[in-house]
mmCIF entry with sequence, helices, sheets and N, C-alpha, C, O atoms, coordinates in Angstrom:
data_MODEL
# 
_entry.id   MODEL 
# 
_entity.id                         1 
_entity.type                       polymer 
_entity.pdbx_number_of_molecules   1 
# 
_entity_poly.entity_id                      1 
_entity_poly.type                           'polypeptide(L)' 
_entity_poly.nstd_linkage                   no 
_entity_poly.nstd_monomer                   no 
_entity_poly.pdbx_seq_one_letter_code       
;(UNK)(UNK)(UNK)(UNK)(UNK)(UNK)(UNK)(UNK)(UNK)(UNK)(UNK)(UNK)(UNK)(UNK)(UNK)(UNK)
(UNK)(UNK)(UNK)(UNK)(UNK)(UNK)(UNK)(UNK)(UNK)(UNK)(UNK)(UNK)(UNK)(UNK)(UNK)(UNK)
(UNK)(UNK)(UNK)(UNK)(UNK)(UNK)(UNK)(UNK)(UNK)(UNK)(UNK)(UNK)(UNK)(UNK)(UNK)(UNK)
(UNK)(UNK)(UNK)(UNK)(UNK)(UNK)
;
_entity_poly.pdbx_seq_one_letter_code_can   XXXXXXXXXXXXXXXXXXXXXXXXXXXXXXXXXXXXXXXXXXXXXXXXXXXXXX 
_entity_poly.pdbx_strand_id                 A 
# 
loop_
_entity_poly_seq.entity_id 
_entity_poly_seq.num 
_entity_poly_seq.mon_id 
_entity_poly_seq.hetero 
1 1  UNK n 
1 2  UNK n 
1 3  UNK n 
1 4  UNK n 
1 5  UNK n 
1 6  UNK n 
1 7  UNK n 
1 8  UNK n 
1 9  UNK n 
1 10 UNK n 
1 11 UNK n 
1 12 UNK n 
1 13 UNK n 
1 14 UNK n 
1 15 UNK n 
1 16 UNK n 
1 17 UNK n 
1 18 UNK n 
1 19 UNK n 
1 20 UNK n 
1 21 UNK n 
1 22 UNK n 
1 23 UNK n 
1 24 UNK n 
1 25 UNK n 
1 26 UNK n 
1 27 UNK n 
1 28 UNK n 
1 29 UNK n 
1 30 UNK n 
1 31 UNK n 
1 32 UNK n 
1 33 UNK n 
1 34 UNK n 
1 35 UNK n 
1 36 UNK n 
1 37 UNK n 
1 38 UNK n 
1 39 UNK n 
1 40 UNK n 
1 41 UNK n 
1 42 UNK n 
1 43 UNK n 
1 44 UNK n 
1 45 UNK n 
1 46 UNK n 
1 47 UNK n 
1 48 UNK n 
1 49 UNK n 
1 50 UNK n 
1 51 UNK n 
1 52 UNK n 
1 53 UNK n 
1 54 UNK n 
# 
_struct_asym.id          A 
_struct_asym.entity_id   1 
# 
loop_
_struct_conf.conf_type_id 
_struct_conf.id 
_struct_conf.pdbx_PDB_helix_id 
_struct_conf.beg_label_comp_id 
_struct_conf.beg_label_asym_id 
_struct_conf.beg_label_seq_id 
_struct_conf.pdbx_beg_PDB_ins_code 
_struct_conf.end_label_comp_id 
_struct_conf.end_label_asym_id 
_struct_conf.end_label_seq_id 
_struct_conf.pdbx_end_PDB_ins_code 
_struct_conf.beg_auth_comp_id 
_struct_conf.beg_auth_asym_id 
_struct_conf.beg_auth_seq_id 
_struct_conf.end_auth_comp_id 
_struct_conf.end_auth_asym_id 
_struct_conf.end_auth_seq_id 
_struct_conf.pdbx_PDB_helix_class 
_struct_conf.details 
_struct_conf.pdbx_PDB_helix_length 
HELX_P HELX_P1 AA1 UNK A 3  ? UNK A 14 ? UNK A 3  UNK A 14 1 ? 12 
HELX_P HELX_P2 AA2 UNK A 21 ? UNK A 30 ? UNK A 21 UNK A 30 1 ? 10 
HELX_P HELX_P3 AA3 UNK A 34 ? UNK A 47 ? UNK A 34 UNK A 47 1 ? 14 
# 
_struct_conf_type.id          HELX_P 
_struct_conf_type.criteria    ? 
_struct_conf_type.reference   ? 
# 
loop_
_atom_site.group_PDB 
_atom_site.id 
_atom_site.type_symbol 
_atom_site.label_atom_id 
_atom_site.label_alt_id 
_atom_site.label_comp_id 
_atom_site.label_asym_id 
_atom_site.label_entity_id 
_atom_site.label_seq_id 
_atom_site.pdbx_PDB_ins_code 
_atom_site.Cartn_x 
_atom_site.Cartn_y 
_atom_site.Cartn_z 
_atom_site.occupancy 
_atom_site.B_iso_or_equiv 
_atom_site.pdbx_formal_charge 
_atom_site.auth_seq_id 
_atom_site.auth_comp_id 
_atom_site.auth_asym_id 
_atom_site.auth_atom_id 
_atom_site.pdbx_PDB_model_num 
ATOM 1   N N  . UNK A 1 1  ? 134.582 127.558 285.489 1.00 0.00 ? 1  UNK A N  1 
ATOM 2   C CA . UNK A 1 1  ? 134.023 126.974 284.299 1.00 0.00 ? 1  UNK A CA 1 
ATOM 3   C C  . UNK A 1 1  ? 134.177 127.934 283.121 1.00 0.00 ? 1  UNK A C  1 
ATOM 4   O O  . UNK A 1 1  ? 134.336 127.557 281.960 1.00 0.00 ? 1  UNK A O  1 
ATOM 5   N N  . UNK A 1 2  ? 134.121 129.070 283.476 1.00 0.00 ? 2  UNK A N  1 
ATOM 6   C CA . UNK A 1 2  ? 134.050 130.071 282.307 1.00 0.00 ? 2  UNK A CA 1 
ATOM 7   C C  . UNK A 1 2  ? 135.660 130.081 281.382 1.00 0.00 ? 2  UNK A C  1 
ATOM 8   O O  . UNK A 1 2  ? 135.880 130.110 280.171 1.00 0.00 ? 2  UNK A O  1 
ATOM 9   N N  . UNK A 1 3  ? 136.489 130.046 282.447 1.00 0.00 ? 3  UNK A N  1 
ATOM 10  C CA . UNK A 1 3  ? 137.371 129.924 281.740 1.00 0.00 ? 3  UNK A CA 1 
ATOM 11  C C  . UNK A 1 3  ? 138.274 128.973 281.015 1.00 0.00 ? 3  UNK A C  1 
ATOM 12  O O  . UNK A 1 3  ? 139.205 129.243 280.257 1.00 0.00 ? 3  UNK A O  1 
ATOM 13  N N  . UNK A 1 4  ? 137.638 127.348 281.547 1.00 0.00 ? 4  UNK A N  1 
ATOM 14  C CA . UNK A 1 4  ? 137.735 126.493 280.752 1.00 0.00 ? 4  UNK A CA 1 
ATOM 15  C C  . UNK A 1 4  ? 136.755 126.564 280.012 1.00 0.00 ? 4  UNK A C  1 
ATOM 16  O O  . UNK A 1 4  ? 136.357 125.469 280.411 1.00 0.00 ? 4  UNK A O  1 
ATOM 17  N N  . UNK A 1 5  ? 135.963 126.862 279.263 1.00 0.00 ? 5  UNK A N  1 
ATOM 18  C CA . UNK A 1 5  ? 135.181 127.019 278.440 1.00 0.00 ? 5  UNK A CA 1 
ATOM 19  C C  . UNK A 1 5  ? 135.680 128.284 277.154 1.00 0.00 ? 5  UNK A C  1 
ATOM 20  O O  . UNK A 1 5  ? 135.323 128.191 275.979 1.00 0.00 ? 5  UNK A O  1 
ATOM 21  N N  . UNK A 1 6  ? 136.531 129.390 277.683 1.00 0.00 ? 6  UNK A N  1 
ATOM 22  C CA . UNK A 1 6  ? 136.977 130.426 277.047 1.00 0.00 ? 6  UNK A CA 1 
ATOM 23  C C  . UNK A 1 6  ? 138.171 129.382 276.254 1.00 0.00 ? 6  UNK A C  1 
ATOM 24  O O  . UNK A 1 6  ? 138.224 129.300 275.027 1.00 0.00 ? 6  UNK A O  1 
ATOM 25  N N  . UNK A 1 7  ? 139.100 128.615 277.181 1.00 0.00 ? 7  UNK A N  1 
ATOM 26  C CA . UNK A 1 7  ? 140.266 128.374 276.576 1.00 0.00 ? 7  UNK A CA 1 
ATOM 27  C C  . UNK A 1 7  ? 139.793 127.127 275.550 1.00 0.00 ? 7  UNK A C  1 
ATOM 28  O O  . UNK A 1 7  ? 140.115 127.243 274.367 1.00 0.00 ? 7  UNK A O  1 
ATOM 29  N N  . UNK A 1 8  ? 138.942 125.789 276.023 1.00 0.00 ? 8  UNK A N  1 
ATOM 30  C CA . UNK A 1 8  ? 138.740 124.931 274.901 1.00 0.00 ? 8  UNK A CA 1 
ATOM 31  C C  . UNK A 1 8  ? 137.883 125.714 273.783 1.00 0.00 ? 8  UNK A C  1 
ATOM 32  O O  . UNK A 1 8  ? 137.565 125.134 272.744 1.00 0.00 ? 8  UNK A O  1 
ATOM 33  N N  . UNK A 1 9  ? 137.536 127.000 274.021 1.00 0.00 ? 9  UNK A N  1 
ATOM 34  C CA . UNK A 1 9  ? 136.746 127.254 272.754 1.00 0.00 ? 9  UNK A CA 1 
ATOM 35  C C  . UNK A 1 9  ? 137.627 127.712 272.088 1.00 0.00 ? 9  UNK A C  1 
ATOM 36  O O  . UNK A 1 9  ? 137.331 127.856 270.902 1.00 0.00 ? 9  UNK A O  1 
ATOM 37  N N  . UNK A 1 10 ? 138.934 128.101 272.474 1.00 0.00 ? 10 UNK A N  1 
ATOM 38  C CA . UNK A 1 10 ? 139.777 129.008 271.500 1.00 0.00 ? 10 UNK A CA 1 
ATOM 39  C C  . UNK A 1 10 ? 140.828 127.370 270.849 1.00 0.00 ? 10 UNK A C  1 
ATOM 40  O O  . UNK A 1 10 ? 141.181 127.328 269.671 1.00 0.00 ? 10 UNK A O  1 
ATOM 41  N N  . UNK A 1 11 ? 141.030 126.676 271.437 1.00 0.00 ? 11 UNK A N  1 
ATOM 42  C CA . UNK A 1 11 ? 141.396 125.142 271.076 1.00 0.00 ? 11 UNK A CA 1 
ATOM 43  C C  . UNK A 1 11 ? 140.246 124.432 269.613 1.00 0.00 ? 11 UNK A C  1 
ATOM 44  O O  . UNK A 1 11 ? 140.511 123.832 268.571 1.00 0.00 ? 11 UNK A O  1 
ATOM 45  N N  . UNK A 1 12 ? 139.252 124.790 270.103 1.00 0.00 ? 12 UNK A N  1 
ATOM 46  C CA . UNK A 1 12 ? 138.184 124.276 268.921 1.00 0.00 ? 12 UNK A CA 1 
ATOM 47  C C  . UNK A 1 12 ? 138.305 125.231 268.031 1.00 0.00 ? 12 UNK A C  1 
ATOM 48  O O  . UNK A 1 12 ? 138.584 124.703 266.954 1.00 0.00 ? 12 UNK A O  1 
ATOM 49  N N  . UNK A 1 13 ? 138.223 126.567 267.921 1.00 0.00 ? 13 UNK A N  1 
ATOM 50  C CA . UNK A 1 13 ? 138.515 127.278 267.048 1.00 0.00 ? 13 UNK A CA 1 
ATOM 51  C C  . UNK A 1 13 ? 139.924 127.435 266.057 1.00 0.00 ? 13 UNK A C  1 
ATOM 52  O O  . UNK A 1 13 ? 140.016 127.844 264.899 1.00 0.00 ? 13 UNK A O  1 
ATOM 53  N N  . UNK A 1 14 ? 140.672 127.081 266.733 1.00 0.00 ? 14 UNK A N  1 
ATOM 54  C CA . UNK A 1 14 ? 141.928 126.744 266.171 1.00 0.00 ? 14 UNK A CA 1 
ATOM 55  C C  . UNK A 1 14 ? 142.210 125.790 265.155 1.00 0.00 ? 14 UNK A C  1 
ATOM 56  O O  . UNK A 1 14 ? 142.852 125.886 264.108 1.00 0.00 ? 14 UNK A O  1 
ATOM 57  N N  . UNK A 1 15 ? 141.360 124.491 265.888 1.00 0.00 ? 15 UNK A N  1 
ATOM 58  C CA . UNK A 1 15 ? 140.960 123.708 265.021 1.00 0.00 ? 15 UNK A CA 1 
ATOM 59  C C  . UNK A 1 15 ? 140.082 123.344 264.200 1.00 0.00 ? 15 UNK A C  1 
ATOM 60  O O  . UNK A 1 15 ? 139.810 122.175 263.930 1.00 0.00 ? 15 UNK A O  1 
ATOM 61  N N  . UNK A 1 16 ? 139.527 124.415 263.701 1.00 0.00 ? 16 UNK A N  1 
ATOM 62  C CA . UNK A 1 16 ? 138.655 124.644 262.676 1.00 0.00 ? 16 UNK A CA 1 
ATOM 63  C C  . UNK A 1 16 ? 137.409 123.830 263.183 1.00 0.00 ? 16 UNK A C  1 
ATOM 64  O O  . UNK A 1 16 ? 136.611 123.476 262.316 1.00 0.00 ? 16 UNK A O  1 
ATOM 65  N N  . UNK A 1 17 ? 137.171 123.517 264.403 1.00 0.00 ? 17 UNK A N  1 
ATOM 66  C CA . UNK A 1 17 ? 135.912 122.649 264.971 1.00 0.00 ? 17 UNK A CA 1 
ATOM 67  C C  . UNK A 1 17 ? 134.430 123.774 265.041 1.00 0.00 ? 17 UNK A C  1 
ATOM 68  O O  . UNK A 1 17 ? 134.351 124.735 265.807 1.00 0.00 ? 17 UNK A O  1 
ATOM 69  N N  . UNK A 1 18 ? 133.942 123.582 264.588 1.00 0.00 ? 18 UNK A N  1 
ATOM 70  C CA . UNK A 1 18 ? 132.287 124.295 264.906 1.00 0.00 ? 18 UNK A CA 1 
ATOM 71  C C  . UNK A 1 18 ? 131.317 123.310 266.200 1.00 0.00 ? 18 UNK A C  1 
ATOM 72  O O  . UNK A 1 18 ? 131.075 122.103 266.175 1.00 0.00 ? 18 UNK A O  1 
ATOM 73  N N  . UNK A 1 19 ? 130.949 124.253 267.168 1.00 0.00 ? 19 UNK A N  1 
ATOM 74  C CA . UNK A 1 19 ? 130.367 124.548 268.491 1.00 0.00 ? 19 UNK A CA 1 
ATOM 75  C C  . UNK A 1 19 ? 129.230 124.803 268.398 1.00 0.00 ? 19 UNK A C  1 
ATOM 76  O O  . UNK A 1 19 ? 128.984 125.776 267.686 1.00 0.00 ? 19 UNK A O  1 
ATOM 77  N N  . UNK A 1 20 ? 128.400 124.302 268.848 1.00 0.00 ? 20 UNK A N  1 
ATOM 78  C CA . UNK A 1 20 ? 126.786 124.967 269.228 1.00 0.00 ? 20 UNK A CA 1 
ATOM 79  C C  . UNK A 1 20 ? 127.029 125.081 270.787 1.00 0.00 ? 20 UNK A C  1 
ATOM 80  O O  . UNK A 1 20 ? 126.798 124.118 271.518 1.00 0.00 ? 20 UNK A O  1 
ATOM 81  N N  . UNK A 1 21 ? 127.562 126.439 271.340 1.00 0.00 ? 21 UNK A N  1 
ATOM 82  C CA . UNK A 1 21 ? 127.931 126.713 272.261 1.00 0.00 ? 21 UNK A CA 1 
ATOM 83  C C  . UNK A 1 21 ? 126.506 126.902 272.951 1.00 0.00 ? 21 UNK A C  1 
ATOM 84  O O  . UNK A 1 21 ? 126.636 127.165 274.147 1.00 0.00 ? 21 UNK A O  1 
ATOM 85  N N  . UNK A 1 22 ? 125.215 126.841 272.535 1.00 0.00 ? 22 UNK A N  1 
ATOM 86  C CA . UNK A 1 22 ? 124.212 127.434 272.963 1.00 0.00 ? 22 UNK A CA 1 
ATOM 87  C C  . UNK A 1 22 ? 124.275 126.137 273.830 1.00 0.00 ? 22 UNK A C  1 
ATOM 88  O O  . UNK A 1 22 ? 124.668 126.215 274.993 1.00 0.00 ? 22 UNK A O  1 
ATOM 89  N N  . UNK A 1 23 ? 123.776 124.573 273.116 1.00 0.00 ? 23 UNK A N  1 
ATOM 90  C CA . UNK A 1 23 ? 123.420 123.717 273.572 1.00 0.00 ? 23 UNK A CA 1 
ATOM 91  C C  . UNK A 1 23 ? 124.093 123.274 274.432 1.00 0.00 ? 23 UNK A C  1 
ATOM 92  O O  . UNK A 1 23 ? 123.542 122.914 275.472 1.00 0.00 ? 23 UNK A O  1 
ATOM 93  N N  . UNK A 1 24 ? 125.831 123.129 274.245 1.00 0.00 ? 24 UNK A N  1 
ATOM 94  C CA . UNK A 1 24 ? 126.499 122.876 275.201 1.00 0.00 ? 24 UNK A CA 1 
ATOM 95  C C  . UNK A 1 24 ? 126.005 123.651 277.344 1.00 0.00 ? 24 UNK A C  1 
ATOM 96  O O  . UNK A 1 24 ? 125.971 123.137 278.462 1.00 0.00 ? 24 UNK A O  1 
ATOM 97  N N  . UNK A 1 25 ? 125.718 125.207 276.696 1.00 0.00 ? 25 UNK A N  1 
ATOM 98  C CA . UNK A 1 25 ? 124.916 125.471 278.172 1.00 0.00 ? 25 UNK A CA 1 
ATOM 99  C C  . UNK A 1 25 ? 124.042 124.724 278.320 1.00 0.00 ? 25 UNK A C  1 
ATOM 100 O O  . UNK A 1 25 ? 124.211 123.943 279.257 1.00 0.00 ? 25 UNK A O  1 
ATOM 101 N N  . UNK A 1 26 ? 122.930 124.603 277.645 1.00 0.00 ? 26 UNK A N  1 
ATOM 102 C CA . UNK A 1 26 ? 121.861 123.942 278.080 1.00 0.00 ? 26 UNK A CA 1 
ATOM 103 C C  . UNK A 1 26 ? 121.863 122.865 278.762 1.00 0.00 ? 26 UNK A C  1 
ATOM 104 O O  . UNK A 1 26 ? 121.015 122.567 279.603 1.00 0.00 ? 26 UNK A O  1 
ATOM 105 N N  . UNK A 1 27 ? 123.128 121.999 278.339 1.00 0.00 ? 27 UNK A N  1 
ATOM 106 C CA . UNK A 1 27 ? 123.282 120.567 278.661 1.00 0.00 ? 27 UNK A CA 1 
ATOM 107 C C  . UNK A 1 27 ? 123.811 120.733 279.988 1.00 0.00 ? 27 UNK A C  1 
ATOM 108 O O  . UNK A 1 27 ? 123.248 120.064 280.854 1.00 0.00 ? 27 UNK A O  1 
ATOM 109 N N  . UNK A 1 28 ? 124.916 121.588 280.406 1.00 0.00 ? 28 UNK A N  1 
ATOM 110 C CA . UNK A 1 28 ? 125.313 121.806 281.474 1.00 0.00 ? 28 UNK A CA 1 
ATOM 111 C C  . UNK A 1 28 ? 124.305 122.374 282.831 1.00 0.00 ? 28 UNK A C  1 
ATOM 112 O O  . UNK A 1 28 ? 124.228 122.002 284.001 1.00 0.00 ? 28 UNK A O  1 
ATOM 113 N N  . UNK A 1 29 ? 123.522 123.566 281.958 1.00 0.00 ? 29 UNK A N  1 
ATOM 114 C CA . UNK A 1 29 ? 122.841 124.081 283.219 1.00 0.00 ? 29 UNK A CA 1 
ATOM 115 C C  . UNK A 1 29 ? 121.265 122.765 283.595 1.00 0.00 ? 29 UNK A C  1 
ATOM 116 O O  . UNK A 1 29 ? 120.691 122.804 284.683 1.00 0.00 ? 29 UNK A O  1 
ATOM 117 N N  . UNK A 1 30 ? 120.822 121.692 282.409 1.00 0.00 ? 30 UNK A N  1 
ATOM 118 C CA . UNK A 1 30 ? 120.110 121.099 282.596 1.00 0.00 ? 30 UNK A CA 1 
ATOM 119 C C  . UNK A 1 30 ? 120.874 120.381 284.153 1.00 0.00 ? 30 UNK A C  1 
ATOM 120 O O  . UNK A 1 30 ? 120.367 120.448 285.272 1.00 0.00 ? 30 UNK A O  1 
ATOM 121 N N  . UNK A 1 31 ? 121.473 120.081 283.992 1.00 0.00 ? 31 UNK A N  1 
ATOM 122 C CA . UNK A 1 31 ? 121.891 118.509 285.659 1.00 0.00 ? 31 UNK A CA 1 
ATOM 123 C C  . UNK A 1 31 ? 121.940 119.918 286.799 1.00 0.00 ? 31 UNK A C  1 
ATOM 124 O O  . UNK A 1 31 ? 122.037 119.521 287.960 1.00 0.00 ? 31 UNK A O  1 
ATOM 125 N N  . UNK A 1 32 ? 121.903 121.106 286.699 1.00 0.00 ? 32 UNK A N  1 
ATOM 126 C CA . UNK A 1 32 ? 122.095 121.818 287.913 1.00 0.00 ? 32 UNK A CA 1 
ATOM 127 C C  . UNK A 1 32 ? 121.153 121.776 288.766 1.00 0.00 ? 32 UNK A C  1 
ATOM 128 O O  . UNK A 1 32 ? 120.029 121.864 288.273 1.00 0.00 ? 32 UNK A O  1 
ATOM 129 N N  . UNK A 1 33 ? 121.232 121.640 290.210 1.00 0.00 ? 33 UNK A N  1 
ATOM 130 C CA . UNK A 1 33 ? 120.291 121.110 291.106 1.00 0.00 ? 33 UNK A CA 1 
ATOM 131 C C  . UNK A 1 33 ? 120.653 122.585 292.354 1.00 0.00 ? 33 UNK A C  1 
ATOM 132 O O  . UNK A 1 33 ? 121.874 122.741 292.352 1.00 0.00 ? 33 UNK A O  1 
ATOM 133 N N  . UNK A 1 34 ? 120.000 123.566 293.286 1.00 0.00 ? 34 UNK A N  1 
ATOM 134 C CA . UNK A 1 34 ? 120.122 124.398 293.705 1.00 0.00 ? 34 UNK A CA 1 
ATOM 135 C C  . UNK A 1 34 ? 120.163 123.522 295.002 1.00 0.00 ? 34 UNK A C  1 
ATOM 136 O O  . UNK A 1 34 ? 121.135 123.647 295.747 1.00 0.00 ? 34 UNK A O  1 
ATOM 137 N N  . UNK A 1 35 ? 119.368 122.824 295.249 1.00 0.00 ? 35 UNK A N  1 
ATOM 138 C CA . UNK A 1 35 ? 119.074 121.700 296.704 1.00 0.00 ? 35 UNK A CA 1 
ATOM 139 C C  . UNK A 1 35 ? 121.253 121.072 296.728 1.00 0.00 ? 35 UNK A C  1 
ATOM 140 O O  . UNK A 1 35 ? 122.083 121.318 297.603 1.00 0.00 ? 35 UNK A O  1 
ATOM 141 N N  . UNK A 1 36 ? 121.454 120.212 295.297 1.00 0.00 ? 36 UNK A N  1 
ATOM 142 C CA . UNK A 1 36 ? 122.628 119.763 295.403 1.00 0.00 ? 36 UNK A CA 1 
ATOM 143 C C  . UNK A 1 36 ? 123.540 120.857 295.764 1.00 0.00 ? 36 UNK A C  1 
ATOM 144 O O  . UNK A 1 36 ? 124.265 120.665 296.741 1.00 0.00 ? 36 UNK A O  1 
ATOM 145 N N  . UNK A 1 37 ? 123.598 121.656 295.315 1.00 0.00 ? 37 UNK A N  1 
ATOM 146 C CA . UNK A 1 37 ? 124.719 122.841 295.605 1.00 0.00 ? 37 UNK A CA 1 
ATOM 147 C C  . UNK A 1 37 ? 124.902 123.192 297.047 1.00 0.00 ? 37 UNK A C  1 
ATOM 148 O O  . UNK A 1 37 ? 125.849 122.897 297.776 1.00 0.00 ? 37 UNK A O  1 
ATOM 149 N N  . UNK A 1 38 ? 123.554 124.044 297.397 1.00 0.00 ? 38 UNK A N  1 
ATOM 150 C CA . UNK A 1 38 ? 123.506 123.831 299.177 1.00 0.00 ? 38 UNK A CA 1 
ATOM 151 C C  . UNK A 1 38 ? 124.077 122.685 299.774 1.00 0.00 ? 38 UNK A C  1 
ATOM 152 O O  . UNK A 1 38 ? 124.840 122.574 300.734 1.00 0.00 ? 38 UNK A O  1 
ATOM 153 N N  . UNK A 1 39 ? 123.758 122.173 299.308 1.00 0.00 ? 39 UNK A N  1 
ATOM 154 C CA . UNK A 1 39 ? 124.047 120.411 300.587 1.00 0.00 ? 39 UNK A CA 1 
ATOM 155 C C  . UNK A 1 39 ? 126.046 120.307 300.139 1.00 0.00 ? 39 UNK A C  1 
ATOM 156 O O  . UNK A 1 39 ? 126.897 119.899 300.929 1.00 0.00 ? 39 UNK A O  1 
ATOM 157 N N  . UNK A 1 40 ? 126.271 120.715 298.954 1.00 0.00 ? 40 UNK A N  1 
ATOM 158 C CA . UNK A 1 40 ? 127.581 120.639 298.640 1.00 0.00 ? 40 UNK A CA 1 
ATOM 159 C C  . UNK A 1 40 ? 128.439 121.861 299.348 1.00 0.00 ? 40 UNK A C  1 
ATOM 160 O O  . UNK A 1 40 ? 129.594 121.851 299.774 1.00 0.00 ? 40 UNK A O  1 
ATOM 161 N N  . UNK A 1 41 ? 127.743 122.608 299.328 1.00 0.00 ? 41 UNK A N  1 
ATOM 162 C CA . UNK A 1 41 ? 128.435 123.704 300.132 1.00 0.00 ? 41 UNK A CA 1 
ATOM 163 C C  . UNK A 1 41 ? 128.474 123.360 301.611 1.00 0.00 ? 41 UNK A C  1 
ATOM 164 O O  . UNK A 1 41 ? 129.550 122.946 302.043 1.00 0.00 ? 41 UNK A O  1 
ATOM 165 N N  . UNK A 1 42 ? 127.466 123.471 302.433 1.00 0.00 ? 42 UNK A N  1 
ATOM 166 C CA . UNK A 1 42 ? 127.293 122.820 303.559 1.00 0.00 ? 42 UNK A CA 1 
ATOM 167 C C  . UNK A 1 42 ? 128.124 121.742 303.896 1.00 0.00 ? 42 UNK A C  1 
ATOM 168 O O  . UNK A 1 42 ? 128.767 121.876 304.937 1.00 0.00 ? 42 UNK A O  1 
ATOM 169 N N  . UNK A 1 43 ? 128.277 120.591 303.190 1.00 0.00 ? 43 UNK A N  1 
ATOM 170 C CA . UNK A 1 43 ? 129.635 120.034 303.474 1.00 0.00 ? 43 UNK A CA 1 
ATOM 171 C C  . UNK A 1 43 ? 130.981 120.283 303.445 1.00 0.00 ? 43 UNK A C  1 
ATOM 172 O O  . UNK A 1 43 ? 131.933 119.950 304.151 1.00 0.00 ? 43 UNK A O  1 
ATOM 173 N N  . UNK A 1 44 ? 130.788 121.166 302.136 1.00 0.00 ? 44 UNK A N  1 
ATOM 174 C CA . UNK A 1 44 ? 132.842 121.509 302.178 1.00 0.00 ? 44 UNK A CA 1 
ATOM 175 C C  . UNK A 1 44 ? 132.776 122.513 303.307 1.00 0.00 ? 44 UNK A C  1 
ATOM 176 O O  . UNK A 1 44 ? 133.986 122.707 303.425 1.00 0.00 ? 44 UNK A O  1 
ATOM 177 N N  . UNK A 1 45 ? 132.087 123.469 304.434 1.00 0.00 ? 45 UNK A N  1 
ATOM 178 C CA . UNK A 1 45 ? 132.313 124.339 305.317 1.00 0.00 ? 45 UNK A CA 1 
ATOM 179 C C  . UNK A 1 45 ? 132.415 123.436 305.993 1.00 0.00 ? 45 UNK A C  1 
ATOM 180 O O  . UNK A 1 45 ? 133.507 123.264 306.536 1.00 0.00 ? 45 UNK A O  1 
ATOM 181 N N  . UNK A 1 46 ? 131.831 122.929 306.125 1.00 0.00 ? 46 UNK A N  1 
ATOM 182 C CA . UNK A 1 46 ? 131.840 121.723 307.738 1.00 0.00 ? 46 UNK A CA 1 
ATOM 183 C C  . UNK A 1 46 ? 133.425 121.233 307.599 1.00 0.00 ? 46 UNK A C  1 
ATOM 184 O O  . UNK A 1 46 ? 134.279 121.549 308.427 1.00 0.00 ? 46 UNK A O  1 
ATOM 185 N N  . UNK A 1 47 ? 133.742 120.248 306.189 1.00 0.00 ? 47 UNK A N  1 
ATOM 186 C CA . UNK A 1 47 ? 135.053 119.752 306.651 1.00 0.00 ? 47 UNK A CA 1 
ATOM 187 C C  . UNK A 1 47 ? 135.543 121.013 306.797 1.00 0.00 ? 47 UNK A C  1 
ATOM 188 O O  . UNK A 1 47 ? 135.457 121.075 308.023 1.00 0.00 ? 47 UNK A O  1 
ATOM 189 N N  . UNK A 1 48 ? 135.938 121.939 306.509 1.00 0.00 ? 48 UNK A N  1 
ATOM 190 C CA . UNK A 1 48 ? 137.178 122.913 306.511 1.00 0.00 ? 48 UNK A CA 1 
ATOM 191 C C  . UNK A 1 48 ? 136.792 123.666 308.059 1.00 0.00 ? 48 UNK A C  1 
ATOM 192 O O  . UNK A 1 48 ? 137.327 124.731 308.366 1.00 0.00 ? 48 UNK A O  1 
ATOM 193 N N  . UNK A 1 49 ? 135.952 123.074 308.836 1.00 0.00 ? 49 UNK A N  1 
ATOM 194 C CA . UNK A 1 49 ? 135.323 123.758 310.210 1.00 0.00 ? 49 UNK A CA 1 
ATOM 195 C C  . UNK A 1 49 ? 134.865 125.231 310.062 1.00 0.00 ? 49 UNK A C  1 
ATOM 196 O O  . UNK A 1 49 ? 135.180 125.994 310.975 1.00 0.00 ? 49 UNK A O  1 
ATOM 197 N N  . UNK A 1 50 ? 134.236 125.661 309.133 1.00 0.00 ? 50 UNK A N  1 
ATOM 198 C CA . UNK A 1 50 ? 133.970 127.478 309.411 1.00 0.00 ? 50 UNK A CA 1 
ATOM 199 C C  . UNK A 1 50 ? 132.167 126.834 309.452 1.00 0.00 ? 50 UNK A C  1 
ATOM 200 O O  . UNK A 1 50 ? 131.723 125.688 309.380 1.00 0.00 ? 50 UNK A O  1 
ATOM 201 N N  . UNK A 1 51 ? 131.375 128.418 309.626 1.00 0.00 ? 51 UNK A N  1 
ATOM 202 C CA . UNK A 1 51 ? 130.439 128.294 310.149 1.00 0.00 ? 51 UNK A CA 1 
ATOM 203 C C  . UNK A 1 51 ? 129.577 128.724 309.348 1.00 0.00 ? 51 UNK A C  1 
ATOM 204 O O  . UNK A 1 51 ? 129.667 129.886 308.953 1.00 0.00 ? 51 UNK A O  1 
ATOM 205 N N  . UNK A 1 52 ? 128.252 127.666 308.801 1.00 0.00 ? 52 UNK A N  1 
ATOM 206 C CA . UNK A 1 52 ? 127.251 128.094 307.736 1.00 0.00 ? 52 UNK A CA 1 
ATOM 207 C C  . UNK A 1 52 ? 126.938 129.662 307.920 1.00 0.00 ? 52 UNK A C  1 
ATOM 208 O O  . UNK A 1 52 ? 127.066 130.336 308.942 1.00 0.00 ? 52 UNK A O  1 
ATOM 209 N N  . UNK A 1 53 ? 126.459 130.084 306.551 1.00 0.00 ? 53 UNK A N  1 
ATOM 210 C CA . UNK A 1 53 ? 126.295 131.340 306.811 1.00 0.00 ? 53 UNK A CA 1 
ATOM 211 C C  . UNK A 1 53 ? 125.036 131.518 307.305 1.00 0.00 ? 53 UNK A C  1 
ATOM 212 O O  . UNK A 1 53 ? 124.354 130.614 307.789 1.00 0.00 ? 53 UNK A O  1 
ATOM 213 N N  . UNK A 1 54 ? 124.680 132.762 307.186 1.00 0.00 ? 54 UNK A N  1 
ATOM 214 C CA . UNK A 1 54 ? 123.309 133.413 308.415 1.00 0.00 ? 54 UNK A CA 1 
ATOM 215 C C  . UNK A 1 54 ? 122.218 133.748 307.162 1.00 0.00 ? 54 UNK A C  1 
ATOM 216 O O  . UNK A 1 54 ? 121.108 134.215 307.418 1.00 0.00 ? 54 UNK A O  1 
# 
């Protein structure tokens, strides 16, 4: 993410576009769920067969 975020900011800047880069985090880290992530991780190990960690 960081670095699509580095490159469209240098794209908006180019184009003379102004960013409230603050809010844009906010908006992003608002939908982050720590429960979803686990359960997302936990699945992509399973398909790829390796073994939850300890």
């Amino acid at each position: 993410m960081d670095r699509a975020a580095v490159g469209l900011g240098a794209v908006f800047l180019h184009l003379r576009s102004e960013l409230n880069y603050h809010r844009l985090f906010e908006a992003e880290i608002e939908r982050f769920s720590l429960e979803t992530l686990a359960e997302r991780q936990q699945t992509s190990l399973a398909e790829a067969g390796l073994p939850a960690p300890v």
